[in-house]
C-alpha positions, 0 to 999 in steps of 0.5 A, a space after each residue: 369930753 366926747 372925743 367924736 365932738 373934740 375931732 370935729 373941733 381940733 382935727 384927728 390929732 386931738 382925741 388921737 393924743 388924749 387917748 396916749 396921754 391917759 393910756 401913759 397915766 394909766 401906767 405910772 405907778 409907784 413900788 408895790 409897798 407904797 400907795 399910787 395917788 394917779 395925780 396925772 390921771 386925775 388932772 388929765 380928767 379934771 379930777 385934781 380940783 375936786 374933794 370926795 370922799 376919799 380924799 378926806 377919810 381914805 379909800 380903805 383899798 389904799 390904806 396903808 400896808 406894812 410888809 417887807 418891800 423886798 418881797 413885795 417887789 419880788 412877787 410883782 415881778 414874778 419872781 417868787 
């Protein structure tokens, strides 16, 4: 949606609270051992209701990681 055309519509607040609404999305994630499936960014962009190509044979980028979970939280944070 066009946020110059929803601020003629609604008034400055709208595009306003859009905007925070996806910035906050965008920092929702799970453990770094466990895929994130942006189930709120999705919905935010009307995303939710669709099916594509990696809904049914998976984005290889989201596969599935075996790893010590310990570790890999550890080295997100920085600390190894």
């Amino acid at each position: 949606m066009n946020f110059s055309t929803l601020r003629n519509i609604q008034g400055l607040h709208a595009p306003l609270k859009l905007q925070m609404e996806y910035r906050a999305a965008r920092q929702i994630q799970r453990l770094p051992f466990l895929p994130s499936s942006n189930l709120a960014l999705d919905t935010l962009r009307g995303n939710d209701e669709s099916i594509g190509f990696e809904d049914i044979l998976c984005d290889p980028a989201q596969s599935e990681m075996m790893g010590e979970p310990h570790l890999m939280v550890e080295y997100n944070l920085g600390l190894l």
